[in-house]
C-alpha positions in Angstrom: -1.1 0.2 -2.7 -2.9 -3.0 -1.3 -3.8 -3.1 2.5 -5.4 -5.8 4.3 -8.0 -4.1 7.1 -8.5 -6.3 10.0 -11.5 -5.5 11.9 -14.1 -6.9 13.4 -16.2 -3.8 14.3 -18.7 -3.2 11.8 -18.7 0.7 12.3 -14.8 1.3 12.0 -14.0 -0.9 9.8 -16.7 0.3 7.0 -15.4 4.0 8.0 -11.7 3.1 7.7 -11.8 1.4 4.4 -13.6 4.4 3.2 -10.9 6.8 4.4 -8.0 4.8 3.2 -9.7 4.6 -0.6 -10.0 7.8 -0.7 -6.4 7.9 0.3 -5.4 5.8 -2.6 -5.0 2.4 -0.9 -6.5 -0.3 -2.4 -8.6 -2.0 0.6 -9.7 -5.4 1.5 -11.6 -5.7 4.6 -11.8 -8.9 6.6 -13.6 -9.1 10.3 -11.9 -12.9 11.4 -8.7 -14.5 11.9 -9.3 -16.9 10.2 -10.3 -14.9 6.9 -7.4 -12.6 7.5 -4.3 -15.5 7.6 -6.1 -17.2 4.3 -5.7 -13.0 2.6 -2.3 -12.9 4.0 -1.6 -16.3 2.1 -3.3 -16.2 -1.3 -3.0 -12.5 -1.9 -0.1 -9.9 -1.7 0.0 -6.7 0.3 1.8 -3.8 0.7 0.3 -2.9 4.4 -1.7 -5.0 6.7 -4.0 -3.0 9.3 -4.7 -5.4 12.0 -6.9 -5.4 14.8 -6.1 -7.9 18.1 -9.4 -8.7 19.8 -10.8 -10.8 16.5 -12.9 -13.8 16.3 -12.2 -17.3 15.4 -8.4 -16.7 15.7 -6.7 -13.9 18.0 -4.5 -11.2 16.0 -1.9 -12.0 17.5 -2.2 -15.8 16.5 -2.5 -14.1 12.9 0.6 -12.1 13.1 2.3 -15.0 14.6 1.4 -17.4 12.1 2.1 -14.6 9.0 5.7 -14.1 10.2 6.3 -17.9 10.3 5.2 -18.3 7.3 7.7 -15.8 5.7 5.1 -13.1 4.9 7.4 -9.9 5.4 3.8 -7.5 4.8 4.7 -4.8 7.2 1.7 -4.7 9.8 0.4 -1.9 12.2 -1.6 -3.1 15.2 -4.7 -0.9 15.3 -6.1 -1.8 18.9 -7.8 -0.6 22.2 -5.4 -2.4 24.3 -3.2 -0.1 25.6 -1.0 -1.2 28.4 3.1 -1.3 28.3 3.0 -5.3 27.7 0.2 -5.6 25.3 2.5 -2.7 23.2 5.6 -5.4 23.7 4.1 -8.0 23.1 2.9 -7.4 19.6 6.1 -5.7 18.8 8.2 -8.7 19.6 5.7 -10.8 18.0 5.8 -9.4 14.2 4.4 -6.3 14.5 6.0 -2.8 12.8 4.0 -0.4 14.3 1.4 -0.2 17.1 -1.7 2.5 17.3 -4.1 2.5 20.7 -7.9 3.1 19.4 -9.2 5.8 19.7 -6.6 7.5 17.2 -6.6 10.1 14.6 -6.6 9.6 10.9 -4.1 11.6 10.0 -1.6 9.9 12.6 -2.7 6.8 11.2 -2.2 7.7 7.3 1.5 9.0 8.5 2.3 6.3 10.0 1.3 4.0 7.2 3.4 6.5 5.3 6.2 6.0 7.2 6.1 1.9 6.7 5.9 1.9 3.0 8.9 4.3 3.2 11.2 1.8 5.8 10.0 -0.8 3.9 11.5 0.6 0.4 14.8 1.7 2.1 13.4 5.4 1.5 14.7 7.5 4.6 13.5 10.9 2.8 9.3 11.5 2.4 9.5 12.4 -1.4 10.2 10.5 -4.3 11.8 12.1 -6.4 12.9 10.4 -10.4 14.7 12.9 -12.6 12.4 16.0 -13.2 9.3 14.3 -11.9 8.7 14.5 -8.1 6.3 12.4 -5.8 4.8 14.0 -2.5 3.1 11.1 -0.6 1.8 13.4 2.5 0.6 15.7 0.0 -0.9 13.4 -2.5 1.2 16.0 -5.1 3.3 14.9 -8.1 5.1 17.6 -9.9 7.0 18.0 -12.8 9.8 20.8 -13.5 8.9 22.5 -10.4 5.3 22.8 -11.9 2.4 20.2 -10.1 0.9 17.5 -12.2 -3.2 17.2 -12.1 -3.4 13.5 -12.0 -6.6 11.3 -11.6 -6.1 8.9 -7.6 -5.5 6.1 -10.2 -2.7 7.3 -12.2 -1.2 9.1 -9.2 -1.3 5.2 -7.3 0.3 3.7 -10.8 3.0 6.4 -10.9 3.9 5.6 -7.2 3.8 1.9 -7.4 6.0 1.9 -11.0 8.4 4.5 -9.2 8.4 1.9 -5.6 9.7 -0.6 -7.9 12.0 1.4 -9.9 14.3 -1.2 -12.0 11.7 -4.0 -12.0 9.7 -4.8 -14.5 5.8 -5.2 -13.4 3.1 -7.2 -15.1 -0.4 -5.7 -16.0 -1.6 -8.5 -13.6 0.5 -7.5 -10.5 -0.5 -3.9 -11.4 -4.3 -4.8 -10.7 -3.4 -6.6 -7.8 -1.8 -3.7 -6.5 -4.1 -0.6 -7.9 -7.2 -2.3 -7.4 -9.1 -4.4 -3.9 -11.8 -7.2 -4.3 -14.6 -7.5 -6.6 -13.3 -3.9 -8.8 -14.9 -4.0 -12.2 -11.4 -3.6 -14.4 -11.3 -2.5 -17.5 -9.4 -4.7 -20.0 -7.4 -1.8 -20.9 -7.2 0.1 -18.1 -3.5 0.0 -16.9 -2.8 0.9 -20.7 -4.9 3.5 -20.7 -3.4 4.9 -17.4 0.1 4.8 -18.6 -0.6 6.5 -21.9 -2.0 9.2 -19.6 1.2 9.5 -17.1 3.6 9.7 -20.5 1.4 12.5 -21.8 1.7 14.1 -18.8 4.8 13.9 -17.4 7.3 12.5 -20.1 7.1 10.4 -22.6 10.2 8.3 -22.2 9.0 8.0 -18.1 7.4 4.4 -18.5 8.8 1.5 -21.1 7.0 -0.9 -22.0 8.3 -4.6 -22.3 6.5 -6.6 -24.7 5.3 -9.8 -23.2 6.5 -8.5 -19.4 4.8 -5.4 -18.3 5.8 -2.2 -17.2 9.0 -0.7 -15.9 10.8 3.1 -15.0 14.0 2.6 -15.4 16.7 3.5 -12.8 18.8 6.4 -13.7 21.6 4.0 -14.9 19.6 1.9 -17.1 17.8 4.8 -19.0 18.4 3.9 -22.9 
């Protein structure tokens, strides 16, 4: 998944885009305002991570400006202020979710967790496609009953074909997805990745449309 970081300390930011990589999120980290509403426009995101006190432009002057554009990215104010109208205020300004610094990573993942899941119309944690099964908490995909070993990389292409379940995805909105700034991607790599998910899972789990991209059928469509 693609999350925007929006941070202007040096410290936590480097330390949070490491912990969300290794979490499977593909990160791009900004540390201005203004840097953060020209991501927000040119690129697409599943999450946006977004600090208040920024310079150049004020977060909420970010978020304000993101939602009247039409950018629907959920976002989750990461910030130290903490009082009662700070809270409101970037709630009734855009915001999904608001997190006081200091905070714990694990709150912080779950929460994330919790926005992709409102944000797909998910109300359950798991995701769960005939046989094959998707723990996000867990990191976990199993098959039968029995887990899967999957590389971070497959497990992220897996999760993102299975989001968008009845859509057809291109290699190019794959990368965009599965991978952050400045990755070295290999010209074959999303192939590569999918031939590994049909070995191990199932064969018939990903088509392929010639020309298109990608796509898991819904249960209805299966051929």
């Amino acid at each position: 998944m693609r999350l925007l970081l929006v941070e202007d300390d040096q410290l936590l930011g480097d330390g949070l885009k490491t912990a969300l990589s290794q979490e499977g999120y593909a990160v791009d980290w900004v540390s201005d305002g203004p840097a953060a509403s020209l991501a927000l426009q040119t690129h697409t995101y599943e999450l946006a991570v977004l600090d208040l006190n920024l310079p150049g432009k004020s977060g909420l002057d970010v978020l304000r400006d993101m939602r009247r554009s039409q950018i629907a990215t959920p976002v989750l104010i990461l910030t130290a202020r903490d009082t009662v109208t700070d809270r409101v205020e970037g709630l009734d300004s855009g915001a999904d979710d608001y997190l006081q610094k200091p905070f714990e990573l694990d709150e912080l993942c779950a929460r994330l967790r919790a926005l992709l899941r409102r944000g797909q119309g998910r109300s359950t944690p798991t995701v769960i496609h005939g046989d094959v099964e998707l723990d996000p908490a867990a990191h976990k995909v199993f098959n039968k009953g029995r887990e899967v070993e999957l590389s971070l990389r497959e497990y992220e292409l897996l999760k993102f074909l299975l989001d968008n379940r009845g859509r057809a995805v291109s290699r190019a909105r794959i990368e965009e997805a599965l991978y952050p700034w400045n990755a070295e991607i290999e010209s074959n790599a999303i192939e590569v990745h999918v031939h590994h998910l049909r070995k191990k899972l199932d064969t018939n789990l990903i088509r392929t449309l010639r020309g298109v991209g990608y796509i898991i059928d819904t249960p209805q469509e299966q051929p």
